[in-house]
C-alpha positions in Angstrom: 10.5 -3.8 -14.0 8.8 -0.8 -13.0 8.2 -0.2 -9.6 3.8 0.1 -9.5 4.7 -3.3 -11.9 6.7 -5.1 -9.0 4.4 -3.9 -6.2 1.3 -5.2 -8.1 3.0 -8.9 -8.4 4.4 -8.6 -5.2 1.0 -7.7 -3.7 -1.1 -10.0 -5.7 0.9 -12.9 -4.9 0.9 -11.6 -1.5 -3.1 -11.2 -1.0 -3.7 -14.9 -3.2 -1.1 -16.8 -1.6 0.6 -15.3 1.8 -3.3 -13.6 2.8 -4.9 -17.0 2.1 -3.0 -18.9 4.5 -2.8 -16.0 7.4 -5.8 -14.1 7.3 -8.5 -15.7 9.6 -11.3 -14.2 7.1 -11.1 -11.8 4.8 -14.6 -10.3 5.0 -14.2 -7.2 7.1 -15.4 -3.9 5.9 -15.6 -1.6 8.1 -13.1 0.8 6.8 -13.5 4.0 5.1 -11.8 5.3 2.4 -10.0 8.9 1.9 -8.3 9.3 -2.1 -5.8 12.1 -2.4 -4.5 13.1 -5.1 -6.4 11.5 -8.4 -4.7 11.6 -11.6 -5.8 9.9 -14.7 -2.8 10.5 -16.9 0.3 10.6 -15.0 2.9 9.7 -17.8 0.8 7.2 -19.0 -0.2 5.7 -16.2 -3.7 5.9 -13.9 -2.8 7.2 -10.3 -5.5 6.8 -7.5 -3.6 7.0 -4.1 -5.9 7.0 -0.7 -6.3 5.8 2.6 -8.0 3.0 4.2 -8.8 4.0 7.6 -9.9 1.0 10.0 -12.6 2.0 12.0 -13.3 -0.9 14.0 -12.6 -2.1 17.4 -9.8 -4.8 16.6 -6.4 -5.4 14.7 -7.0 -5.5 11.0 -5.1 -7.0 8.1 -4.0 -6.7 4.3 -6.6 -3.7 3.2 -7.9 -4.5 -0.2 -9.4 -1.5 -1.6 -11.3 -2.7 -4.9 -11.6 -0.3 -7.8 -13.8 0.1 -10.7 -13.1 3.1 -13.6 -16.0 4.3 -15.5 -16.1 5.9 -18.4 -17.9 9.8 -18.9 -21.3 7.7 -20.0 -20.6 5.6 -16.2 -20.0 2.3 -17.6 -17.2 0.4 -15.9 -14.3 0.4 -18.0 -12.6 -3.5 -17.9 -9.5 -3.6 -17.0 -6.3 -6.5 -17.3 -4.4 -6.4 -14.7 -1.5 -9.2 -12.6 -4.2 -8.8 -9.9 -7.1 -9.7 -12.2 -5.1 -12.2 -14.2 -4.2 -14.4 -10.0 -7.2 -13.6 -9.4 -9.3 -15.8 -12.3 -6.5 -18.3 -12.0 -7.5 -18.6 -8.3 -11.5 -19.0 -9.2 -11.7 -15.8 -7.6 -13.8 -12.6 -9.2 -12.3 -10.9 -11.8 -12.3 -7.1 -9.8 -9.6 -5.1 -10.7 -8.0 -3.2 -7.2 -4.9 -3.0 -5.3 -3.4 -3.8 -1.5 -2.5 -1.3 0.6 1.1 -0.8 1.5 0.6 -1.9 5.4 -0.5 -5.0 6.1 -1.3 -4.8 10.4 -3.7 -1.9 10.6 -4.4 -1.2 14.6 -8.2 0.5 15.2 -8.1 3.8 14.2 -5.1 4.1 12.3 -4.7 4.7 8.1 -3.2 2.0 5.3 -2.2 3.9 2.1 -2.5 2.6 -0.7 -1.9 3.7 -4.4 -3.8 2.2 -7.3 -1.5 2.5 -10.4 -2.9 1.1 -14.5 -1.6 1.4 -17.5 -3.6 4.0 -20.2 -2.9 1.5 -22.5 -4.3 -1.5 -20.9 -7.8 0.4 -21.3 -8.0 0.0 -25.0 -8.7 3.9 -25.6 -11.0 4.1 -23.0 -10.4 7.1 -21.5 -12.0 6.9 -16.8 -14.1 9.9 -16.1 -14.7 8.8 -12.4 -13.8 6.1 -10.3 -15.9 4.1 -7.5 -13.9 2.0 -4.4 -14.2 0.0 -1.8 -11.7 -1.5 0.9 -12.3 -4.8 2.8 -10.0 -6.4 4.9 -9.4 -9.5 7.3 -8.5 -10.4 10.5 -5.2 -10.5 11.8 -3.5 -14.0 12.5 -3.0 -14.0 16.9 1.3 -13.8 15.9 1.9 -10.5 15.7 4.6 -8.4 16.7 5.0 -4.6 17.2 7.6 -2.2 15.2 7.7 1.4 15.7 9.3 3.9 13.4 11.7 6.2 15.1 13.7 9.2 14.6 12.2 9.9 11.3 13.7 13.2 9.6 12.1 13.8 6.1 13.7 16.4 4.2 15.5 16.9 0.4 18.8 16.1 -0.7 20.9 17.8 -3.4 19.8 15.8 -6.3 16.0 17.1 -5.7 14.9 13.8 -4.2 12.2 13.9 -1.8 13.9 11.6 1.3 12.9 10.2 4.3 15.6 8.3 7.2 14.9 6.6 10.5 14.9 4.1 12.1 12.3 0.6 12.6 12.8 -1.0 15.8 11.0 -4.2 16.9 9.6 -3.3 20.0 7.4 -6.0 20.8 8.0 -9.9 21.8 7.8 -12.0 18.5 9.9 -11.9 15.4 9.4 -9.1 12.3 9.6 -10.6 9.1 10.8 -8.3 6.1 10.3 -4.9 8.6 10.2 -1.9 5.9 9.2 1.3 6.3 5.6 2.2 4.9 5.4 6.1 3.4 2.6 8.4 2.6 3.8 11.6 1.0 1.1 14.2 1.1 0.6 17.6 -0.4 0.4 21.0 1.1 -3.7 20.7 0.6 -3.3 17.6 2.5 -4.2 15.0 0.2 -1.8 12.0 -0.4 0.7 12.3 -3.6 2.0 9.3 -3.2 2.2 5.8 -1.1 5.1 3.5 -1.2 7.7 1.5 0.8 11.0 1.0 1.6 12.7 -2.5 2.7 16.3 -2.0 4.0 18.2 -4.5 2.0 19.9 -6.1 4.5 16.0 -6.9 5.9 14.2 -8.4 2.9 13.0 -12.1 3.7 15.1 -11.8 7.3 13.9 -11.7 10.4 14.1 -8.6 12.9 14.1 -9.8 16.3 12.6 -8.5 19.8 14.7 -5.7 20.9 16.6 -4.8 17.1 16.8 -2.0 15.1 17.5 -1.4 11.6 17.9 2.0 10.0 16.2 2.7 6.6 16.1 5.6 3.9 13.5 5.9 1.2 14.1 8.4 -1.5 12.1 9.3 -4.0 12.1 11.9 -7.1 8.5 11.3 -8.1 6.3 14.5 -7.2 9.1 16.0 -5.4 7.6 19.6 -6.0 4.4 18.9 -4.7 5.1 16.9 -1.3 5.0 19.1 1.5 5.2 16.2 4.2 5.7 13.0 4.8 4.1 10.2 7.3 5.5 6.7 8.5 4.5 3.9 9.6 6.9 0.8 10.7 5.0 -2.5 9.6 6.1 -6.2 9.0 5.2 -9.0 6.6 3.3 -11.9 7.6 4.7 -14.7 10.0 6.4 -18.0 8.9 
């Protein structure tokens, strides 16, 4: 399975089942929205990365952004997607949008996010413009703090764009899952990409007060174009 195919899943379970239970109340929206780099055939696929910057006073949690295509004449273009599919199961609207990779989002700080579709799944419909829209909710009182630390981005031999360091659970409560949230940006500034990386030895286990667990994300996509690279340290919800 692809990897925008897995993080959809992943994220739509994750917002319908985990965000459901944890989240106090989804309803937040006061965040803004920055979208790098658009591109609306990248290998077959729809690519709207961003930012979801929380510009409130408090701790907020799993950034939604919602996303509707239009076509040149500005009609929204329906789209089937996992998310859509949980999201009628649930009795929920049938909106089409993604999560953004960081789920605790302190005031002031960015979640990226990277909306990926299918051309296919359009019908023939080719997106002329795109409008979004990011909501979140509050953070459950358990919460812990990770930190990302001696981060050295950089290339390796094969031509894979690569990132190491370190997460380290510096706060006083457990870190579920800790993995390493990346936004690789352009020399214009605008993201390329967002993504994650999950030491293996990490997924579904707990990182406790004090630990440290080193990480490397590597990735070949848009190599050329990244000029940096940002990192942010963040952990799944609590048991």
């Amino acid at each position: 399975m692809k990897k925008p195919y897995r993080r959809a899943f992943a994220f739509a379970l994750l917002g319908l089942a985990g965000c459901a239970a944890v989240v106090q109340a989804a309803n937040r929206t006061n965040l803004t929205v920055n979208i790098g780099a658009v591109n609306y055939d990248e290998d077959g696929f729809i690519s709207i990365p961003g930012e979801a910057k929380n510009t409130s006073t408090a701790w907020v949690c799993a950034p939604r952004i919602d996303v509707e295509l239009l076509d040149a004449q500005g009609k929204v273009i329906g789209v089937q997607s996992i998310l859509t599919a949980a999201k009628q199961d649930a009795g929920l609207d049938d909106g089409d949008g993604v999560y953004a990779e960081r789920i605790f989002v302190p005031p002031g700080e960015v979640a990226v996010f990277q909306y990926w579709r299918e051309r296919t799944k359009l019908k023939g419909v080719k997106p002329a413009s795109h409008r979004v829209k990011a909501s979140a909710g509050d953070c459950p009182a358990a919460r812990t703090t990770i930190t990302a630390q001696e981060v050295k981005p950089g290339r390796d031999q094969d031509g894979f764009f690569r990132v190491r360091g370190v997460l380290k659970n510096t706060g006083n409560g457990p870190c579920r899952s800790p993995r390493a949230v990346v936004g690789l940006y352009a020399g214009d500034g605008k993201l390329v990409k967002a993504d994650e990386e999950t030491p293996d030895a990490m997924f579904q286990k707990v990182l406790k007060p004090g630990q440290s667990v080193p990480f490397e994300y590597r990735s070949a996509d848009d190599a050329k174009r990244v000029a940096r690279a940002q990192v942010w340290a963040d952990c799944n919800f609590p048991d």
